[in-house]
N, C-alpha and C positions, 0 to 999 in steps of 0.2 A: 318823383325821381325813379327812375324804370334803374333793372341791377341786370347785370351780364350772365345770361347764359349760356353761352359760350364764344368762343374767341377762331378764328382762322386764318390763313395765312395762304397763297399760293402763286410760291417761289416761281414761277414760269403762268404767264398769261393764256387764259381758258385750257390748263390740264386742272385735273383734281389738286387738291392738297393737302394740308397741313389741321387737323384741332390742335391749340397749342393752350396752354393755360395759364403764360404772359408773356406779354410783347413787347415792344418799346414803339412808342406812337411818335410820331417828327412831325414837321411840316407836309413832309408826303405822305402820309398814311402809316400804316406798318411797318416797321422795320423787317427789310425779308420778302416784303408781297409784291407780286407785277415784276422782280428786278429782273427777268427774260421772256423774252418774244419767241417764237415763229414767225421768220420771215420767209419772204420767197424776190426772186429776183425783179418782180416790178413794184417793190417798198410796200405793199402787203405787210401789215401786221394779223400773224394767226389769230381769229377773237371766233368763240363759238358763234355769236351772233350771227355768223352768216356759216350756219352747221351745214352746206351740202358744201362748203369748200372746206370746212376748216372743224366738222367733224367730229372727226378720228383722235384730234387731240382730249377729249375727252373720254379716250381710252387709256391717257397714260396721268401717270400721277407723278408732280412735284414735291420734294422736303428737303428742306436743310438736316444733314448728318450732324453726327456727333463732334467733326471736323470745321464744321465752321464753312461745308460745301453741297451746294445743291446737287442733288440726284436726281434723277430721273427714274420712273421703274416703267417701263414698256409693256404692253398689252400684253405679253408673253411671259413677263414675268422677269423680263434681262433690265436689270439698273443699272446707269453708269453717271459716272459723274457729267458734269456739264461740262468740261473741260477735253473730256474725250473725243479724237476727231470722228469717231465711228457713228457718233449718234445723230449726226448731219446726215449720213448715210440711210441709218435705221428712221429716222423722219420724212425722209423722202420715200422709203419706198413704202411706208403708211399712209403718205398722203396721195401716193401717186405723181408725185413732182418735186422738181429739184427745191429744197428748201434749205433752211440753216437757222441754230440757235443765235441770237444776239441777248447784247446785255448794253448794247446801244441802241435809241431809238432816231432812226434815217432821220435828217431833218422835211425831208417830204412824206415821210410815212401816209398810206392810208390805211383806214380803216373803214369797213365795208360791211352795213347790216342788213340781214335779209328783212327785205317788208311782210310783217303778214298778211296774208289772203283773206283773213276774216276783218270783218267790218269792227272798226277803232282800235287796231292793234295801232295805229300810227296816228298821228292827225293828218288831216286830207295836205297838206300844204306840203306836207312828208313825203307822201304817198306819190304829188304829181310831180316832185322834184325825182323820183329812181327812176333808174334804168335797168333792162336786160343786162345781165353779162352771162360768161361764155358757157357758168353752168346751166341756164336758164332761169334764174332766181332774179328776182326784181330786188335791187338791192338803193340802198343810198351812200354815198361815202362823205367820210369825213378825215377827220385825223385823233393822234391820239397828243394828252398834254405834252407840251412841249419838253423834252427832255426827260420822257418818262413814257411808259406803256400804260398809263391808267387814262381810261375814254370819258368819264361821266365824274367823279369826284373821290377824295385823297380813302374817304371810308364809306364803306359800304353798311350800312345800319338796316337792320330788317329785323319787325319787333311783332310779338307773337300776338300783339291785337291787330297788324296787316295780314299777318296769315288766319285770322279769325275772320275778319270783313271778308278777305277773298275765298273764302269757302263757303261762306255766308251767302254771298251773291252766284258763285257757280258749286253748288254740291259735289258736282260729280269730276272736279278737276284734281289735278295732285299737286298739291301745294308742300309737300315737303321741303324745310326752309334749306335744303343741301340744293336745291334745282335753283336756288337763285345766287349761288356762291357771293353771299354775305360775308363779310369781316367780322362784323360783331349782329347776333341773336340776342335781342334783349325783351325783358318782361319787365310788367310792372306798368307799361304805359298805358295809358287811356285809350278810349276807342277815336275822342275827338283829337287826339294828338298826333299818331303815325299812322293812322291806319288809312293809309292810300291818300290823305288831304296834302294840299301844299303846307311845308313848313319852314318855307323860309323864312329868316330873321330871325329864328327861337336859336334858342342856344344848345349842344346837347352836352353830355359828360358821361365819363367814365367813371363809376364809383369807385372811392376808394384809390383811382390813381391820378386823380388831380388833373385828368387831361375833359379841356372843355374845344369845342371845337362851333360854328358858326352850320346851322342845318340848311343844308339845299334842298329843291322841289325833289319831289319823290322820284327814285329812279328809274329811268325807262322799263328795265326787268320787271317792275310791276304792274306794268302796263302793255306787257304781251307774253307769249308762252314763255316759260324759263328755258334757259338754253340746254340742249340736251336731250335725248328718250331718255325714258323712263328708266331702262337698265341700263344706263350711264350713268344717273345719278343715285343709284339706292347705296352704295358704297359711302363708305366715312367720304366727308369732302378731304 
């Protein structure tokens, strides 16, 4: 049984966010995490994963207040709540394009990954399915779960014998577990358990708070660079 090292949360999809030191776990993941987008007017969901569009979001940081309402704190240091119609404004002129917060997910939404250039960041079927678009980034599109902003599964699990294998296999990379914005950081696990292998069918849990949940193949995130430079992510997630 692996125990939790730390716990997080981020109230708007790919900004920074939240350590918190308990949550409430649902059927959708955390209570709190993913509940707003960056959109743009052609159903665009903002996701680092395709960082020359979508960036700059990783200059600003999400949290839930003391109120019981998510904030924003902007690259400059200006927070405003998420209810404010200014900061539709202040995102666009970050992104360079008209954009807007949601806390509805478009029923056509896409979601748009850049492919990497280096050899098995994707699998080849991946790779011959993208296309060019208008940044010049070879991307693939998809969408996000239906009625929610989460792309790949409800919890994001990433345990400190995957960040051992993956230093192990590339030394000179930066595997700090903040560049892969994880949910939960856990230790204790085996090297033949998380550490980069499929683990479907196993079961995982939360010690201590009764929450068990059904484990999927390892996430994409570990099987290409973490979304982000380097000095985007050295900050608390």
């Amino acid at each position: 049984m692996g125990s939790v090292a730390a716990l997080y949360r981020y109230p708007v999809k790919s900004m920074l966010g939240e350590a918190v030191s308990a949550v409430t776990v649902t059927e959708r993941g955390f209570r709190g995490d993913r509940t707003y987008a960056v959109l743009d007017g052609t159903g665009a969901v903002g996701s680092a994963k395709h960082p020359r569009k979508w960036g700059a979001l990783l200059r600003c940081r999400s949290r839930w207040d003391d109120r019981g309402r998510v904030r924003i704190v902007l690259p400059d240091g200006t927070a405003l709540p998420v209810e404010d119609p200014a900061l539709d404004v202040r995102l666009s002129e970050l992104l360079g394009r008209k954009v807007f917060l949601s806390a509805v997910a478009p029923e056509h939404s896409r979601l748009e990954r850049a492919v990497p250039e280096y050899e098995g960041g994707v699998p080849d079927v991946v790779r011959k399915s993208a296309s060019v678009d208008a940044t010049g980034t070879s991307v693939t599109t998809g969408s996000v779960a239906q009625g929610t902003f989460l792309d790949f599964g409800q919890v994001h699990l990433l345990t400190t014998a995957s960040l051992a294998r993956m230093r192990e296999v590339h030394p000179a990379g930066d595997f700090d577990a903040r560049r892969f914005r994880p949910n939960r950081r856990g230790t204790g696990f085996s090297r033949g358990h998380l550490a980069g292998r499929p683990a479907a069918g196993r079961r995982g849990a939360v010690p201590g708070g009764g929450a068990h949940a059904p484990l999927r193949d390892p996430d994409p995130r570990s099987r290409r660079a973490p979304a982000g430079p380097r000095h985007h992510a050295r900050g608390r997630p």
